[in-house]
SEBANU-797684 format. One record per residue (C-alpha): residue number from 0; residue in three letters; z, y, x. Coordinates in Angstrom, 3 decimals, always signed. Layout:
<rs>
  num  residu         w         v         u
  NUM     ALA         Z         Y         X
...
</rs>
This chain:
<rs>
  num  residu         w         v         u
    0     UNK   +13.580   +33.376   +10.407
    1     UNK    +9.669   +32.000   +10.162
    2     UNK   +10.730   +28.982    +9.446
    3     UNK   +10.711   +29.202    +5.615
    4     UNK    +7.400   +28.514    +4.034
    5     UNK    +7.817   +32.853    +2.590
    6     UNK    +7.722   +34.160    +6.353
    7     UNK    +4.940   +31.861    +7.244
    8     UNK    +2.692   +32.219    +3.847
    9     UNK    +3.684   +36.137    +4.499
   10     UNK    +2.569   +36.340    +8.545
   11     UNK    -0.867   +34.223    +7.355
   12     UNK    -1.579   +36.690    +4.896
   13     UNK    -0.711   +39.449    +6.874
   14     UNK    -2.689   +38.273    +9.973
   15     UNK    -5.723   +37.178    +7.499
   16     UNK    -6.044   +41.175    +6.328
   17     UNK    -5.726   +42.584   +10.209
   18     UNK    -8.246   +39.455   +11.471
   19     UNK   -10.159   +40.987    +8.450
   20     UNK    -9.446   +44.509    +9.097
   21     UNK    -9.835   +44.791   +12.697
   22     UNK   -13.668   +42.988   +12.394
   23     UNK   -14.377   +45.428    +9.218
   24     UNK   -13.521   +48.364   +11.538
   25     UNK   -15.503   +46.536   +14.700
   26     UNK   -18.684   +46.558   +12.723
   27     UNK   -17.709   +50.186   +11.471
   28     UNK   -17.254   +51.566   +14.857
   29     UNK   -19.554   +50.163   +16.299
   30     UNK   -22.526   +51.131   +13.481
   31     UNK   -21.120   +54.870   +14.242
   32     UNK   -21.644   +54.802   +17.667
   33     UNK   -24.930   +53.900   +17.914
   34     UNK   -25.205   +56.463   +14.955
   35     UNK   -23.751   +58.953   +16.833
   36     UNK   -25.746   +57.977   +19.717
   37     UNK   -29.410   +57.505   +17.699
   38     UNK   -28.123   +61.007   +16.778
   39     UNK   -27.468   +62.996   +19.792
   40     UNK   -30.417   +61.374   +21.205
   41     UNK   -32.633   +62.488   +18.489
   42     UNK   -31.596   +66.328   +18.743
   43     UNK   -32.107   +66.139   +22.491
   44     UNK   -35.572   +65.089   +21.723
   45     UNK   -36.336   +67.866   +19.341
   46     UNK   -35.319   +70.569   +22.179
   47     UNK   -37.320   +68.153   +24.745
   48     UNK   -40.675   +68.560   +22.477
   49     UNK   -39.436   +72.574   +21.932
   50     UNK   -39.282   +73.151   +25.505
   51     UNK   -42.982   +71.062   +25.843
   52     UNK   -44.465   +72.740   +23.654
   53     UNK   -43.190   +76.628   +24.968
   54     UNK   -44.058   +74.550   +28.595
   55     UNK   -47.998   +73.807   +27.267
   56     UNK   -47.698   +78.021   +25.566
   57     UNK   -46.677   +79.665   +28.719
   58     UNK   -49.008   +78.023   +31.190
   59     UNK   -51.976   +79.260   +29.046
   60     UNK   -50.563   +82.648   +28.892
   61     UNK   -49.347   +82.710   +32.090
   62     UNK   -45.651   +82.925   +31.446
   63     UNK   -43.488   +80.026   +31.892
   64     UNK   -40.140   +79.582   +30.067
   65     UNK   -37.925   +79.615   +32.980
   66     UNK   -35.393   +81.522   +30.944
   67     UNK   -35.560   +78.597   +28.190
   68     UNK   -35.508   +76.243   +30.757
   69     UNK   -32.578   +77.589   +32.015
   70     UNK   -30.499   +77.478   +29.218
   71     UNK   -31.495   +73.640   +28.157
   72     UNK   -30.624   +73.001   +32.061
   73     UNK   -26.989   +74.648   +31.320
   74     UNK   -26.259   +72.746   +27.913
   75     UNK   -23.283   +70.425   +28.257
   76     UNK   -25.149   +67.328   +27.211
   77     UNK   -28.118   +68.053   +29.850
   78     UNK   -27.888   +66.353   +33.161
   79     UNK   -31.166   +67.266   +34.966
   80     UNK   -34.140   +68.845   +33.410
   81     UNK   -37.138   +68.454   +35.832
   82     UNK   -40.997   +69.404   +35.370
   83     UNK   -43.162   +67.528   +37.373
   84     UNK   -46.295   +67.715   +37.909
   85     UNK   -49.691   +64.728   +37.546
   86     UNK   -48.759   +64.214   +41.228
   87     UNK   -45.522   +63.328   +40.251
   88     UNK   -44.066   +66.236   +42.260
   89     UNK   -40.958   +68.253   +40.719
   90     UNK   -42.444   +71.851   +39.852
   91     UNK   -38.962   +73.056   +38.344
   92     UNK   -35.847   +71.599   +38.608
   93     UNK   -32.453   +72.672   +37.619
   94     UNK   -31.293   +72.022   +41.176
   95     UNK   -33.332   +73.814   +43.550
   96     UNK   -32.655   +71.411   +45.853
   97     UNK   -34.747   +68.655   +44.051
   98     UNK   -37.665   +71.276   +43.757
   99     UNK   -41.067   +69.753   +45.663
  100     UNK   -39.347   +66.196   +45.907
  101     UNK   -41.555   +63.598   +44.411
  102     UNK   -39.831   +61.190   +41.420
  103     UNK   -41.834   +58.196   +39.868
  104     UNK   -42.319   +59.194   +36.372
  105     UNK   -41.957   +56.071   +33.285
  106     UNK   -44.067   +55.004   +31.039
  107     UNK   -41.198   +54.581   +28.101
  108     UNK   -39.761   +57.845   +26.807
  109     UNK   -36.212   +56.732   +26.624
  110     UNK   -34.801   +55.045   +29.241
  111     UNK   -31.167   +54.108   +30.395
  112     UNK   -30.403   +54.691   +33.589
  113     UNK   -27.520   +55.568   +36.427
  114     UNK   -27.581   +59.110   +37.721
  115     UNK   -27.044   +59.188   +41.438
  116     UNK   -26.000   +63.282   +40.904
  117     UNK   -23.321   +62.975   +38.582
  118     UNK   -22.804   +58.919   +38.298
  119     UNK   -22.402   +58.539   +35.068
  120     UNK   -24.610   +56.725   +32.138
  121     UNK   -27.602   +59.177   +30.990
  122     UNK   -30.762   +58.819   +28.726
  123     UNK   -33.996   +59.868   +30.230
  124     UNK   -36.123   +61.658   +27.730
  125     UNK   -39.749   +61.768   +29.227
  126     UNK   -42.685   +63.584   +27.738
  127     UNK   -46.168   +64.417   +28.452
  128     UNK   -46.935   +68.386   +29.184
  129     UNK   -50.805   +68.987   +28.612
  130     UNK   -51.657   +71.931   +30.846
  131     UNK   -55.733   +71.071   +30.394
  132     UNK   -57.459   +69.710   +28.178
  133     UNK   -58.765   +66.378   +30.052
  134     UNK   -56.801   +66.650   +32.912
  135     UNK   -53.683   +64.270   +33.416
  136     UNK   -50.788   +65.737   +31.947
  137     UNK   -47.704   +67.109   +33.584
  138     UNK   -43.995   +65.476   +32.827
  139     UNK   -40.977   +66.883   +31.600
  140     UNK   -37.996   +64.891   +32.614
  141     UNK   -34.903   +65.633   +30.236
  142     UNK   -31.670   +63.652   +31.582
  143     UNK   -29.037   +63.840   +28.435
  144     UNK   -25.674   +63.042   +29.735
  145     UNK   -24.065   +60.598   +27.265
  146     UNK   -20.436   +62.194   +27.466
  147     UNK   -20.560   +64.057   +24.845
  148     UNK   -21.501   +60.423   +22.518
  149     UNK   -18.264   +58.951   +24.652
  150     UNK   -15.654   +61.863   +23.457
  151     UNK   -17.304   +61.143   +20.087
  152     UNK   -16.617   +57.354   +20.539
  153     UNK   -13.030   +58.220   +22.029
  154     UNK   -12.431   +60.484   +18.760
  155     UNK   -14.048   +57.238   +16.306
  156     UNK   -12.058   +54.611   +18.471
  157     UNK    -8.650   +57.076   +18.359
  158     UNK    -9.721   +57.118   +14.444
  159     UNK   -10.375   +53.517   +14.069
  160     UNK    -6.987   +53.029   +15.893
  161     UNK    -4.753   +55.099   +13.356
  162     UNK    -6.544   +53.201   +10.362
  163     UNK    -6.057   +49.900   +11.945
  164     UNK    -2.079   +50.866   +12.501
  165     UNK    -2.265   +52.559    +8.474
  166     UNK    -3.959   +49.233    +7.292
  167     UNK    -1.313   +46.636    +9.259
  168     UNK    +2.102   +48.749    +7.612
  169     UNK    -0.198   +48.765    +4.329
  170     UNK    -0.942   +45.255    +4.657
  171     UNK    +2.639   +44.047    +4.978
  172     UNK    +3.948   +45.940    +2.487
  173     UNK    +1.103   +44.516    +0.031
  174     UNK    +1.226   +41.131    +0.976
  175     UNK    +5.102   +41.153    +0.938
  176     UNK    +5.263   +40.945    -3.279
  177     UNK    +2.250   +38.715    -3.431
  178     UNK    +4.131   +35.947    -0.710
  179     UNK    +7.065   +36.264    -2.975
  180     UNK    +4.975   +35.822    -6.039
  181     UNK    +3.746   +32.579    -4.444
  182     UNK    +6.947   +31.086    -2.702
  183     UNK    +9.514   +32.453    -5.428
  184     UNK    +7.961   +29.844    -8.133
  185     UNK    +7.610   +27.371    -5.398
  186     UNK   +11.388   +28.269    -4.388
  187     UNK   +12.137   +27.582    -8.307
  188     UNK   +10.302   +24.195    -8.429
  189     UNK   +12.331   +23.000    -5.151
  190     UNK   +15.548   +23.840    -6.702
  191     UNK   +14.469   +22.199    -9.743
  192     UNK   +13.178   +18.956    -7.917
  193     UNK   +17.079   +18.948    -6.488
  194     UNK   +18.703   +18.981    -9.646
  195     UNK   +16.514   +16.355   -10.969
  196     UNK   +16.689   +14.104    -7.840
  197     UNK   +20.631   +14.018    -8.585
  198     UNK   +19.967   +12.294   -11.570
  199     UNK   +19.830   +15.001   -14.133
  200     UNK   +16.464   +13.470   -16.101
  201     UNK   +17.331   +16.140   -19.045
  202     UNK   +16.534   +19.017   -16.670
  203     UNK   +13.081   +20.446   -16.950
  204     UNK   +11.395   +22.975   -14.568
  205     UNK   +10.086   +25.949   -16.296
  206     UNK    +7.555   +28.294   -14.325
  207     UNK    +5.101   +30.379   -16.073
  208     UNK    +2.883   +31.356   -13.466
  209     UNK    -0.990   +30.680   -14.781
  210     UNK    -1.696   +28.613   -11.593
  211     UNK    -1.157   +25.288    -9.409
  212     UNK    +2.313   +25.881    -9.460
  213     UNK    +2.882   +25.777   -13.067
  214     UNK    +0.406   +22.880   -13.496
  215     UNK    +2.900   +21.120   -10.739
  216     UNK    +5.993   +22.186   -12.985
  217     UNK    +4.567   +20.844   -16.107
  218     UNK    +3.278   +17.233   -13.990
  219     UNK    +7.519   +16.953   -13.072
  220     UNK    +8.327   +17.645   -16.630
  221     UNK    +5.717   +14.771   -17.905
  222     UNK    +6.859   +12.564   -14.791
  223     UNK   +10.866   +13.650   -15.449
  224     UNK    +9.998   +12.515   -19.280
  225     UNK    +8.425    +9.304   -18.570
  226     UNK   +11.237    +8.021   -15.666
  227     UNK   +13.960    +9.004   -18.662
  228     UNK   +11.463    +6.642   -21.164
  229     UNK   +11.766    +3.819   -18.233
  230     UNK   +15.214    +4.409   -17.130
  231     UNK   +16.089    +4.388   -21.185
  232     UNK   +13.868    +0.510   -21.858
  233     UNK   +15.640    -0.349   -19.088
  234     UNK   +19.006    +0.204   -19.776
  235     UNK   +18.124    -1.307   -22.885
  236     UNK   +16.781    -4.338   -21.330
  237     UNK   +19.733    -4.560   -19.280
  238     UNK   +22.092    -4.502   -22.423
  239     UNK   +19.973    -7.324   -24.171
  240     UNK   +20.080    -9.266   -21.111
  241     UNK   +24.035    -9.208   -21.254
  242     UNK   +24.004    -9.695   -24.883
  243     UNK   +22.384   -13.006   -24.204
  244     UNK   +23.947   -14.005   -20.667
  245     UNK   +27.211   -13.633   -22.806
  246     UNK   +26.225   -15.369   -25.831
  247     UNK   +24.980   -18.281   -23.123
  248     UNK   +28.136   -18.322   -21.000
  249     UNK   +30.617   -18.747   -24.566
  250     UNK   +28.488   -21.346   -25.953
  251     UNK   +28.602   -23.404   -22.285
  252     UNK   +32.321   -22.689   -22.914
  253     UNK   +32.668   -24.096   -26.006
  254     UNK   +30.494   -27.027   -25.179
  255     UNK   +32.674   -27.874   -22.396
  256     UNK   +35.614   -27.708   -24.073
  257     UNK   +34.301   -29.999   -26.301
  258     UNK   +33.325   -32.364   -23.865
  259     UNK   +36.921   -31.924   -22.527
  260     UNK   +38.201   -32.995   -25.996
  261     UNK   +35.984   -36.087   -26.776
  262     UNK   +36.767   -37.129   -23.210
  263     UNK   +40.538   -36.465   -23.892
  264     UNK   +39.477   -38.165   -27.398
  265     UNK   +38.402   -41.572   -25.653
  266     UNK   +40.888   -41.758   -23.012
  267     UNK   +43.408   -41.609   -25.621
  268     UNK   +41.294   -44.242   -27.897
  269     UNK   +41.036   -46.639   -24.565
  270     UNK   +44.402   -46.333   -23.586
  271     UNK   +45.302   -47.508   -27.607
  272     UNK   +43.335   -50.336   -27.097
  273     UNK   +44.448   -51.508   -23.646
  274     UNK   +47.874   -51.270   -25.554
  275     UNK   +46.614   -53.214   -27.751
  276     UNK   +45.095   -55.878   -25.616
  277     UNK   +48.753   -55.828   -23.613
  278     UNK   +50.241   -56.991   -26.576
  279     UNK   +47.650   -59.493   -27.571
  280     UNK   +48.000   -61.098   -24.028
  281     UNK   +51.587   -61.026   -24.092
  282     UNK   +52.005   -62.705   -27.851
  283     UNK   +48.904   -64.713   -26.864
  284     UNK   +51.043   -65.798   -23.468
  285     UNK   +54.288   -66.278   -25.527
  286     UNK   +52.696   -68.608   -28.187
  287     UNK   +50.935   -70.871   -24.977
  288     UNK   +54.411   -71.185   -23.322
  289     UNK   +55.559   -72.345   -26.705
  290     UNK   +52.864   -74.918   -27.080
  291     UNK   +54.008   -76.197   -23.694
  292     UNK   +57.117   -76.726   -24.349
  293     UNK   +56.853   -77.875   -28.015
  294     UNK   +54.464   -80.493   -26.335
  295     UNK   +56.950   -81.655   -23.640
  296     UNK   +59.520   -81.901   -26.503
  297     UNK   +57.104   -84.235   -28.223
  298     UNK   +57.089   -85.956   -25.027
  299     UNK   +60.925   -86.524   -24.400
  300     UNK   +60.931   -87.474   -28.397
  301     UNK   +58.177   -90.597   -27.982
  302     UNK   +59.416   -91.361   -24.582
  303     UNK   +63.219   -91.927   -26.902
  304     UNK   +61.566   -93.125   -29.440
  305     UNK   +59.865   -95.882   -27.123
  306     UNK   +62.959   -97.065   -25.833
  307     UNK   +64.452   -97.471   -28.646
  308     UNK   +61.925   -99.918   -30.029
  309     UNK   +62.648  -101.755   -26.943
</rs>
């Protein structure tokens, strides 16, 4: 079935817009999560500096915001919520257990780390607490749980999901028309190509298509046009060639039976004339045996004539 040159020009385009797709939505998802995250974190530190500042308000007054500490400790996204003090023991804790239990406090205000309580990822939100004015400053130690940002990820990723499943049946049914617009002209042009391979130079391929493919058509018509040109000069050729092979061949006839009659012609003249000479021979033979005898008849007449005188 994805054999044809449709299937496979289809399944490239097809796997060209996911590829495309599917990085598109990476860089997507992943500039909302750390959106999402820059977010969360961000509101966490606006109640961190709320709860400072109410911290730095109620020591002076004398009345600390336990309540308000309370409910920042109970929040969803709040993992611990310690305040410790310049000898880096924990005043208030949510836990009452970690109460008096002395913690190293960092330098950096936002720092990623592993909490042993509830193992999971958290951001530690640290900032200073200025009790007095020239004294070293007290800490307040917000842990924001990051599983809130996760659901939000899990709800982006479950998004990103259904888009990338909308784009792939939106893809192939998009890029189904535009492989047929490519391989139906190319499917024309092979049939065409046939028809003129069996001989038929009159056939002509005709694809309007504004691209390649009709600039290919129109190179077969010019190439169909010039092998009818050569096939034509050289039938012609041919045809003068056996005009003149013919015209050759009958005059070698003729001259060879003209040869055949002048030989016939002399043969006939020297057989006259040995005739001839026959003849002469013969008469010429005769007329000597004549003389021979006529001369031993002169002979026999002296030799009587001879003996007579005697």
């Amino acid at each position: 079935m994805f054999k044809s040159f449709f299937w496979k020009n289809w399944l490239f385009v097809l796997i060209s817009t996911i590829a495309f797709v599917v990085l598109f939505l990476g860089i997507i998802i992943n500039y909302q999560f750390q959106r999402e995250e820059e977010r969360f974190l961000q509101q966490n530190i606006i109640i961190a500096q709320m709860v400072t500042r109410d911290l730095e308000k109620g020591y002076k007054t004398g009345f600390l915001p336990f309540e308000k500490l309370g409910r920042v400790s109970k929040t969803e996204s709040t993992s611990f919520l310690w305040v410790v003090k310049p000898d880096n023991r924990i005043f208030w804790a949510d836990d009452p257990e970690m109460m008096g239990k002395i913690v190293p406090i960092p330098y950096n205000i936002r720092t990623e780390i592993e909490d042993s309580f509830y193992q999971e990822p958290v951001k530690l939100i640290t900032l200073p607490v200025v009790i007095e004015l020239g004294e070293k400053p007290w800490a307040l130690l917000l842990g924001v749980s990051l599983k809130p940002v996760s659901e939000a990820k899990r709800e982006i990723f479950g998004l990103g999901i259904g888009l990338l499943i909308l784009v792939i049946m939106l893809a192939g049914l998009i890029s189904y028309p535009i492989s047929k617009k490519i391989t139906g002209p190319l499917k024309i042009l092979i049939r065409d190509l046939e028809i003129i391979g069996k001989g038929n130079l009159d056939h002509r391929v005709d694809i309007k298509t504004g691209d390649e493919i009709e600039e290919v058509g129109n190179a077969v018509n010019r190439m169909t046009k010039d092998l009818k040109e050569s096939r034509a000069a050289l039938e012609e050729a041919k045809t003068v060639l056996e005009i003149k092979v013919k015209a050759r061949t009958r005059e070698l006839r003729e001259l060879v039976e003209r040869q055949e009659e002048i030989i016939k012609e002399r043969t006939k003249e020297i057989q006259e004339r040995m005739e001839e000479l026959e003849k002469f021979h013969r008469l010429a033979v005769g007329r000597e045996l004549k003389m021979i005898e006529l001369k031993e008849e002169i002979k026999k007449l002296e030799k009587e004539l001879e003996q007579r005188k005697k």
